[in-house]
C-alpha positions, 0 to 999 in steps of 0.5 A: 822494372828490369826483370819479367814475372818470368824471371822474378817469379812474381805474378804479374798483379804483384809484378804490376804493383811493384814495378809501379811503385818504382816507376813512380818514385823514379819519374815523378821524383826525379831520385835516383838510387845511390847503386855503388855502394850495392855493388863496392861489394859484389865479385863481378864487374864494376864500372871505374871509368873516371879512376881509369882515365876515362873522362869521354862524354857522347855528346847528342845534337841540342836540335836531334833526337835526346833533347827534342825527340824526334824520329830519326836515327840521330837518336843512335848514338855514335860507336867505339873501337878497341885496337893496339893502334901503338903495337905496344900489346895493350889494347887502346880506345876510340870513342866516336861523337856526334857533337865535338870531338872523337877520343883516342885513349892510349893504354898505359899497360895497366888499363888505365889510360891517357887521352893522345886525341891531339897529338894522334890527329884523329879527332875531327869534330867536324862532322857527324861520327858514327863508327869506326874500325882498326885493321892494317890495310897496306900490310906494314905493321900499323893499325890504320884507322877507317871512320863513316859518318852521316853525311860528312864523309868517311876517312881513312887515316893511315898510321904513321907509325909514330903515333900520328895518323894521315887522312889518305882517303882521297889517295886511296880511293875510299872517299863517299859522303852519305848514310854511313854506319860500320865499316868491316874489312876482310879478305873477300878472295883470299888475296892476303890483302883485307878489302873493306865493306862499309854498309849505308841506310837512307837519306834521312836527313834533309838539305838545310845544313846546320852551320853552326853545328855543322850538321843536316837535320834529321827528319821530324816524323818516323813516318817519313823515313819508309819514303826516302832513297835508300842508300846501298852498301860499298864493297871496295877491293884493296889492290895490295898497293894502298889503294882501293877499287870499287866492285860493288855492282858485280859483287852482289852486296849492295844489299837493299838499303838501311843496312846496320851491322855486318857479321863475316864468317865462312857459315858453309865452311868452304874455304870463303867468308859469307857475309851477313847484313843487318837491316833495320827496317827489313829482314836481315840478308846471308850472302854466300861467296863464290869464291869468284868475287860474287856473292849471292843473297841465300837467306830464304834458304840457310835462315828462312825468317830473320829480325825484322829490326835488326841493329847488331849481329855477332857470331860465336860458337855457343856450345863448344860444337866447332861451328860459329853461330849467329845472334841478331838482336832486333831494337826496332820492333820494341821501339813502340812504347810510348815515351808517356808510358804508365807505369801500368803499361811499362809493367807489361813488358815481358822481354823474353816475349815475342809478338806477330806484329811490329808494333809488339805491345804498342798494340794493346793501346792503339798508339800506332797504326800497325797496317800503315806502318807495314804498307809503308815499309812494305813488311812481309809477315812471313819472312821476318821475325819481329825479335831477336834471332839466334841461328843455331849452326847445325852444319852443312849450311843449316841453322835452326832459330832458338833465341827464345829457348836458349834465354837471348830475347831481350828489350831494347837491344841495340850492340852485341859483345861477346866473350867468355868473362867468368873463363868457364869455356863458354862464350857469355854475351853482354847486350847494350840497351835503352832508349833514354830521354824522354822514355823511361830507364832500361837496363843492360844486360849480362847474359852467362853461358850456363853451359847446356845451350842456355842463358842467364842474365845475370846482370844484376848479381854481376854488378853491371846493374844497375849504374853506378852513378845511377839510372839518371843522368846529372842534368836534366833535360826539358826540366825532366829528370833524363836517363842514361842508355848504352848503345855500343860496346866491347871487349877486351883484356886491358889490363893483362890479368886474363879477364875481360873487361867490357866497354860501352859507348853511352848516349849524351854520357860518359861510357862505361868502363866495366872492371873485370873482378871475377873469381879468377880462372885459368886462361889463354890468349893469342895473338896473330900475325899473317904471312900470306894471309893478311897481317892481321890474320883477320877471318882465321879460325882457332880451335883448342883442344882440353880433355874431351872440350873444343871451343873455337874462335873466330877473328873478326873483332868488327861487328856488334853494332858500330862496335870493334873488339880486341883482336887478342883471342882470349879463351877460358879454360875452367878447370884445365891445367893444360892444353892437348892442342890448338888448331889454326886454320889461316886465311890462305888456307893453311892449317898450323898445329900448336902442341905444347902451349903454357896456359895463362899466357898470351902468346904470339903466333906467326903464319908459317910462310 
């Protein structure tokens, strides 16, 4: 059920009886599998949250979409976000929920945790949470800590520097109650002070507060969302003394309403970062700074069709060419099967696959109207694609679309993670999927670099499938056995031993915590601190040079949907034992050359003033 014929070189009668066969055994019988003994054994990942510390649960709203489905996005769970908020050099975690509390988890320096929620003060449970997003925003050290919510409103909580974190969102100019999803800061004009995006759907909700659960309930029909005010992206300038001015009307980035994910990168090299907004019921948008404070919608020219459906959206440089590339991956438009699917119909699913219409495979059994969705939300066909992206930088502003070829079409994708996790020199990407109750279980996937443009999900084999607390959660729901999911996820080296480990946010379960146990590879690391730039150098770029190889990172840890990674940028090194140069290029403009570097180390580096 989790691979196509394609893959498993199976026809797709035999495919069909298979998978059949599997279905029924897991719906009808409600059994799941007893997965950690397959994977005690395998040299991958394994998943050791509980030995870790890690005891989180993502809890959905009783009334919402997980219990009593319904259309709505309630059904998109809640983020996470990985930062050294202590500045101690190990990366901590915060979890976001919809139903109870937010957890802060505090590494103890060996990747396992300690929960520090009370004592930080950050872990509301009054609202609705949806992501949130570390960065140093006033510039003195500590890493404070922006939250959005649905219709709670949005809070900036400044480091204390002792652990604890104040709520000065009002003080500083932040406050917004609406739709909101992520939450990304950057240096717009290269100001040294990082301003802050915070990107917004619609309302899709309605005014009959929830009391008791403190919540407004979603709408009960998918169908109505396409007629709801849209609500608009906010760019907010910091003013470099702990405040923030609104400049969204003359900036050009309110967007067009459903925004999800935003991925910022300079794609026309020019010295400004562009940004790069997901929509998840429309095409994605590019828009290219001026380096004046404006910026300006330039999609139909640099990407031509994008995702229709979009959630998240990550950029990497794929093939080691010096130019950062770009990956959506489009959930909405797979969304169409039906929770009662047979096991006939789930057999069908080809995941590398791509169709004309948005309705994809739902088409086969007229189970929606494909015309009346369109007309609704108004789709044209000749902008979009109903499918994963990936934009191939070919330079001079120029991207060619090659997800199927390179293997990065996927089923059910909601966040994006990348990192090179067997330390070969190349960028692998994890992508967290399924829908979970009432439809049928689907996998996340890990798909490994091979070096030569292409991808291989090696999901399976690496042990990240299937759970290891199998594919089914411990209760059920509506007396029907329910399914785990991920949506959010993310990367970092926990435990200081050069191998990345991956973390997800799951929906109505515990996350996942993916132990890195790859046959171990030369590496190294780097941590860096701003000048004149921003302090934490958010949008630098670093090159390394080895032999005839460059790979090139870019510091942007926000991004992935409702996601954040370290900040720590971690290269593979292979078979190199040494490294001719690394190339930084600051934020300000400044260039710093690195020649004698020790590899398997993590060094920091400080922008010369």
């Amino acid at each position: 059920m989790t691979m196509n014929a394609k893959r498993m070189g199976l026809s797709p009668r035999l495919l069909c009886c298979v998978l059949a066969g599997v279905v029924l055994t897991f719906l009808f019988l409600g059994k799941g599998r007893h997965p950690e003994k397959e994977n005690d054994h395998i040299a991958g990942f394994k998943d050791v949250a509980e030995q870790a510390g890690i005891n989180f649960r993502m809890r959905f709203l009783p009334l919402e979409p997980g219990e009593n489905f319904k259309g709505n996005l309630y059904d998109h769970g809640s983020g996470l976000a990985v930062g050294d908020f202590d500045g101690d050099g190990f990366d901590d975690i915060y979890f976001l929920n919809q139903l109870g509390q937010n957890a802060l988890y505090r590494n103890q320096g060996d990747g396992t945790f300690i929960d520090v929620t009370r004592q930080a003060g950050v872990g509301m449970g009054d609202r609705i949470c949806v992501s949130a997003t570390w960065a140093d925003y006033d510039n003195d050290g500590h890493a404070d800590l922006f939250v959005t919510s649905t219709r709670g409103g949005n809070v900036l909580f400044r480091n204390q520097g002792d652990g604890t974190f104040k709520d000065v969102t009002k003080q500083a100019g932040v406050h917004h109650v609406g739709h909101s999803q992520i939450a990304v800061f950057f240096d717009h004009d290269n100001d040294g002070h990082l301003d802050l995006l915070v990107t917004h759907t619609a309302k899709w909700t309605m005014d009959d507060f929830n009391a008791d659960s403190r919540y407004y309930p979603g709408l009960n029909e998918f169908w109505d969302l396409a007629g709801r005010a849209r609500e608009y992206n906010i760019l907010y300038r910091n003013n470099g003394d702990g405040t923030f001015s609104d400049l969204t009307d003359r900036s050009g980035l309110k967007g067009k309403g459903w925004a999800s994910d935003v991925a910022v990168f300079d794609f026309d090299q020019d010295g400004f970062l562009d940004v790069l907004v997901t929509n998840m019921f429309g095409r994605s948008q590019l828009y290219r700074n001026d380096g004046k404070g404006a910026f300006m919608d330039v999609t139909e020219d640099t990407l031509r069709r994008t995702s229709w459906g979009a959630a998240g959206c990550k950029v990497f440089d794929f093939n080691n060419d010096g130019k950062l590339d770009l990956y959506i991956v489009d959930m909405h438009s797979d969304m169409w099967m039906p929770h009662h699917a047979s096991p006939e119909m789930i057999a069908m699913i080809d995941e590398s696959a791509r169709y004309p219409l948005v309705m994809g495979l739902a088409n086969r059994y007229r189970t929606h109207d494909e015309k009346k969705f369109a007309d609704l939300f108004q789709i044209r066909y000749g902008e979009v694609i109903f499918g994963n992206t990936f934009f191939k930088n070919l330079g001079g502003g120029k991207f060619t679309e090659t997800a199927s070829r390179v293997g990065l079409e996927t089923w059910w994708p909601w966040g994006i993670a990348c990192g090179d996790f067997d330390n070969d020199g190349f960028e692998d990407v994890f992508v967290a999927a399924g829908m979970g109750y009432p439809y049928f279980y689907w996998p996340n996937s890990l798909l490994v670099n091979n070096g030569d443009e292409t991808f291989s999900n090696r999901a399976r084999e690496l042990g990240i499938e299937p759970p290891a607390l199998g594919e089914y959660l411990p209760q059920r729901i509506g007396g029907r056995p329910a399914v785990r999911s991920s949506r959010a996820c993310a990367v970092a080296d926990f435990d200081g031993d050069g191998r990345l480990e991956i973390v997800t946010n799951n929906f109505n379960d515990r996350p996942y915590y993916f132990k890195n146990n790859l046959p171990r590879k030369n590496h190294v690391a780097f941590r860096l601190r701003g000048t004149t730039s921003n302090r934490d150098a958010t949008g630098a770029t670093v090159r390394l040079f080895a032999g005839n190889q460059m790979m090139t990172r870019l510091l942007q840890p926000t991004g992935g949907y409702l996601s954040q990674s370290s900040r720590t940028i971690h290269f593979g090194l292979g078979n190199h034992t040494s490294i001719d140069r690394i190339e930084i290029d600051w934020p300000s403009g400044k260039q710093q050359i690195l020649r004698t570097v020790e590899i398997n180390k993590t060094h920091a580096v400080t922008e010369p003033s």
